[in-house]
N, C-alpha and C positions, 0 to 999 in steps of 0.2 A: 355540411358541405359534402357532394358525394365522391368519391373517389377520382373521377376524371376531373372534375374541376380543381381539387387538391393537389392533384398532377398539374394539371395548367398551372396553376400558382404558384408552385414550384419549379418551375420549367422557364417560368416565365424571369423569377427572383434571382435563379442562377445566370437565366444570360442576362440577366443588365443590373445584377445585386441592385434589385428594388427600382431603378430607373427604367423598366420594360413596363407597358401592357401586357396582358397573356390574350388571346381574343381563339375562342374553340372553332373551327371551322371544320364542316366533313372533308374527308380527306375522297376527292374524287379524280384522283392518278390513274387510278386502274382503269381499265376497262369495267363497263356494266355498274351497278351497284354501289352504293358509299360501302368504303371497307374499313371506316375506322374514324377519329378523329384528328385532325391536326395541331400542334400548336403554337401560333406565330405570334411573335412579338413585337410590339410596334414601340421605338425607339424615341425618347422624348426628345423635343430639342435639343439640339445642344448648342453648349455657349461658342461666344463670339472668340473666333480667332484673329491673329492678324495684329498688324501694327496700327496706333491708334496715337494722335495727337493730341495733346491737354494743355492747359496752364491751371494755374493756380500758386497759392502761395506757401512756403516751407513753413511749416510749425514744431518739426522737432527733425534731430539730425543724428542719426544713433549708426557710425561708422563702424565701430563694431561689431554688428551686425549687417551690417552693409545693407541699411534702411533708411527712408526718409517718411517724414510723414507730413502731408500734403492737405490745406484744406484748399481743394482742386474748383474748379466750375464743371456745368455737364462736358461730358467727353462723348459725341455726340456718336450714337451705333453705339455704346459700351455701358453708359451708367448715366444717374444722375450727378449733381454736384455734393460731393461729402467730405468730412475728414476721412482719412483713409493713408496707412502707412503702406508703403513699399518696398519690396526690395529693388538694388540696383543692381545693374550688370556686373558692374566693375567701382569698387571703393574711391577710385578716381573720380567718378563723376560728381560726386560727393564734396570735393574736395574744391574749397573756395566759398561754399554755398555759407549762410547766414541764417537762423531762424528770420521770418519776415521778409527773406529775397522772392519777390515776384519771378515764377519760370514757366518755361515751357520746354513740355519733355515729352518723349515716345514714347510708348509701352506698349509690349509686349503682352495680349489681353489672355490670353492663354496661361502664362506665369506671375503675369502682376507683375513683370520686374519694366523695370525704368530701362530705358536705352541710351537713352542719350536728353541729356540739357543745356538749357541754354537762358539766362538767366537777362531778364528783360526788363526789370526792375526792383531796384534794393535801398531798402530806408535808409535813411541818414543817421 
């Protein structure tokens, strides 16, 4: 690898530790003539923000932690349908829930944490 691309690689690793392209372009700012190389990074997707609405059903309840863990259906714009533990906002929302209570709850797709539930069906 020759030295400028090395540089690219490098340049590129630091602004997005490993999430960047590096891509070499002549640097044509100046007037007349290429006077150098450029090197710009192209920035990979990034994940889903925002608040997102799910159901699914409670399979473990670890308050403590202030987690749930859900095996959910797809959460459509966010994931498919998986098990999958959470956190929650606040240890209250927790509180009442049942392994096997059918819910539906917000999240927060940024943090993973749970927002708010509400609980829609629960075994006997």
């Amino acid at each position: 690898m020759d030295g400028l691309r090395l540089w690219a690689t490098l340049a590129a690793a630091a602004i997005g530790s490993g999430a960047a392209e590096a891509a070499l372009a002549p640097d044509r700012s100046g007037p007349g003539a290429t006077r150098g190389w450029l090197v710009s990074a192209q920035a990979q997707p990034s994940e889903p923000t925002g608040y997102f609405r799910g159901t699914g059903n409670v399979t473990a309840i670890d308050p403590a932690n202030g987690a749930l863990t859900l095996d959910h259906d797809e959460i459509k714009g966010l994931m498919p349908a998986m098990i999958m533990m959470y956190r929650v906002r606040s240890p209250a929302l927790s509180a009442g829930l049942r392994t096997g209570d059918r819910i539906e709850f917000g999240l927060d797709a940024k943090s993973y944490t749970i927002l708010d539930v509400k609980v829609i069906g629960r075994e006997k």
